[in-house]
C-alpha positions as CSV (number, residue, x, y, z in Angstrom):
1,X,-1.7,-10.1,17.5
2,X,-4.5,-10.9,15.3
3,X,-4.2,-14.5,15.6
4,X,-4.5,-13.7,19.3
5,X,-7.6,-11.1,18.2
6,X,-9.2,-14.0,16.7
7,X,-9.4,-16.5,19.7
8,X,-10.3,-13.7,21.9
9,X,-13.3,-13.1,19.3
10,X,-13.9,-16.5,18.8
11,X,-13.3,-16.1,14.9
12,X,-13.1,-19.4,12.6
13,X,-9.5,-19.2,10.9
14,X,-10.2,-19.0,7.3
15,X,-8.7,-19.7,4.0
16,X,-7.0,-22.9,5.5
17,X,-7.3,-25.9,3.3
18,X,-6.8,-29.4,4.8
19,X,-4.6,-30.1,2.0
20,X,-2.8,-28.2,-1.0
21,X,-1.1,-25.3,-0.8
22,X,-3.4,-22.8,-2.1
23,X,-3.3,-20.7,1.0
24,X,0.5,-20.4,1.0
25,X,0.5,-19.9,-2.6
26,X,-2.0,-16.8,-2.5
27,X,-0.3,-15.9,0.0
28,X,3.4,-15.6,-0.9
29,X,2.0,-14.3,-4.3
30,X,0.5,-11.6,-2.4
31,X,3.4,-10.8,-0.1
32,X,5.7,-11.2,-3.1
33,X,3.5,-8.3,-5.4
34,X,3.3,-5.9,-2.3
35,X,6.9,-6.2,-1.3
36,X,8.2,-5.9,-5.0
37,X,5.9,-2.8,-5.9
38,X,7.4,-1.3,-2.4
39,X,10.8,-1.8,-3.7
40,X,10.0,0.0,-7.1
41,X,8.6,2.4,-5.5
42,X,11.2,3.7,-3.0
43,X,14.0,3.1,-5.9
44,X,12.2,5.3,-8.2
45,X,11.6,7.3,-5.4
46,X,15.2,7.4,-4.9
47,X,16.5,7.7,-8.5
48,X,14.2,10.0,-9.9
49,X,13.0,12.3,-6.9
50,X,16.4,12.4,-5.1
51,X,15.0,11.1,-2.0
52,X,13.4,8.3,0.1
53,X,9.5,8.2,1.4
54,X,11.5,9.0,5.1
55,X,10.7,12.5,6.6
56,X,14.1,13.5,7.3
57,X,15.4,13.1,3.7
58,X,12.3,13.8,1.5
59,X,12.5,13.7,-2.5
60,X,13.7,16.7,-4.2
61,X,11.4,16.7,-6.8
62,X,8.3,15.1,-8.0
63,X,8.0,12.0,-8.8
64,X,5.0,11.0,-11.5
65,X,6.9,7.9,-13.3
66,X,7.2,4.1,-12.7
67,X,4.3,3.4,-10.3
68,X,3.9,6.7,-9.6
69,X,2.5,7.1,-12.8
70,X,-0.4,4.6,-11.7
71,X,-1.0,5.4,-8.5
72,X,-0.1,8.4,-5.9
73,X,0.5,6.1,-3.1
74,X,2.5,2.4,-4.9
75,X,4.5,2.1,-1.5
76,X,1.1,2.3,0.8
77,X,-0.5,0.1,-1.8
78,X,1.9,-2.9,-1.5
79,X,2.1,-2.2,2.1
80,X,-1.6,-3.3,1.9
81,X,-1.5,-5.9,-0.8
82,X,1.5,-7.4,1.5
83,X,-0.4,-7.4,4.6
84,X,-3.4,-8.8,2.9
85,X,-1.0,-11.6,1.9
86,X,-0.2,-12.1,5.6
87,X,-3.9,-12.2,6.1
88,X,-4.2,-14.7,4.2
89,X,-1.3,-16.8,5.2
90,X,-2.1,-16.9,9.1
91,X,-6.2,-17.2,8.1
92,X,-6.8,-14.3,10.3
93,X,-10.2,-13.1,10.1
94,X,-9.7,-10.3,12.3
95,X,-6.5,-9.3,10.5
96,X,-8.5,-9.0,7.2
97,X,-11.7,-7.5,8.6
98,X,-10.6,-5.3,11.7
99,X,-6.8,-4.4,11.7
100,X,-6.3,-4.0,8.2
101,X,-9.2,-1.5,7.2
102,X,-7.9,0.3,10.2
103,X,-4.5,0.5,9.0
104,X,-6.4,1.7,5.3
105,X,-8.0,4.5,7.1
106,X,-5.3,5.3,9.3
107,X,-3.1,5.5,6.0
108,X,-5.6,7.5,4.1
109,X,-6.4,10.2,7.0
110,X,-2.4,10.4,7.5
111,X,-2.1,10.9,3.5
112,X,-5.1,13.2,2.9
113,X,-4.8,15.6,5.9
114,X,-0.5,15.4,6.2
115,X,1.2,14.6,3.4
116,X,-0.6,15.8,0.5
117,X,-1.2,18.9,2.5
118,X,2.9,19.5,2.7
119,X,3.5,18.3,-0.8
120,X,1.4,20.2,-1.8
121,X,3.6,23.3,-0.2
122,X,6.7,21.8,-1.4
123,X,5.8,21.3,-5.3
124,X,2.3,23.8,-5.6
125,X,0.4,23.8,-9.2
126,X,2.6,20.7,-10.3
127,X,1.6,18.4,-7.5
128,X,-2.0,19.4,-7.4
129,X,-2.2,18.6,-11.5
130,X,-0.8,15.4,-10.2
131,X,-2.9,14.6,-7.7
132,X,-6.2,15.5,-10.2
133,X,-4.5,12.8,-12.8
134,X,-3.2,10.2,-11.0
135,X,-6.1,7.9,-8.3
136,X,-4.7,7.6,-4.5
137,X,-4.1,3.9,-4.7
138,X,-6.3,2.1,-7.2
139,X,-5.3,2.3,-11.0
140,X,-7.6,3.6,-13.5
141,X,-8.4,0.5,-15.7
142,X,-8.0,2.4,-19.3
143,X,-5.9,1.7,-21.5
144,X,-5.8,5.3,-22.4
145,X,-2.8,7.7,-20.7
């Protein structure tokens, strides 16, 4: 689609070298962070909160461990670190500067005004202390916890 996008918009494809594989190596480096955060993500999820980030068979408790811990959102944030990496790979301008800040403030408004709103309702005083702890997606930089 965004390749399409992208001749429709008469965008220059970008971050494609003549030669070397730098593009495909950012890229699969990329894909390969996002997709393995995901993963550790949903089986902590799984382990720890009893559950899965799917609607119908939500965690029983909270989860503040493994990247949770970091962030409040590690499965949205490799989402977006592996779609970045997909960015790169097809040299999509319109991927990386249209469709995927979308997708960011689709994800955030979905987040913000849904989901932190029910959890919220399902785990009260403990979530909110969470949620004033622990940044939506990007890590605080300190080395103090």
């Amino acid at each position: 689609m965004s390749i399409g996008l992208d001749g429709w918009l008469h965008f220059p494809r970008i971050f494609v070298p003549e030669s070397g594989l730098l593009n495909p190596t950012i890229s699969v480096l990329l894909f390969s962070i996002g997709a393995s955060l995901g993963f550790w993500a949903t089986f902590v999820q799984y382990k720890v909160g009893k559950g899965t980030p799917a609607p119908d068979a939500p965690t029983q408790k909270l989860v503040a461990v493994g990247p949770y811990a970091f962030v409040r959102n590690p499965i949205v944030l490799g989402q977006m670190v592996a779609y970045a990496g997909f960015g790169i790979f097809f040299g999509s301008v319109s991927f990386l500067t249209i469709i995927m800040p979308l997708t960011v403030i689709l994800h955030v408004c979905y987040l913000k005004f849904v989901e932190e709103k029910e959890l919220e309702i399902r785990f009260g005083d403990e979530y909110r202390r969470y949620k004033e702890k622990v940044p939506m997606f990007i890590p605080k930089l300190s080395l103090k916890r």
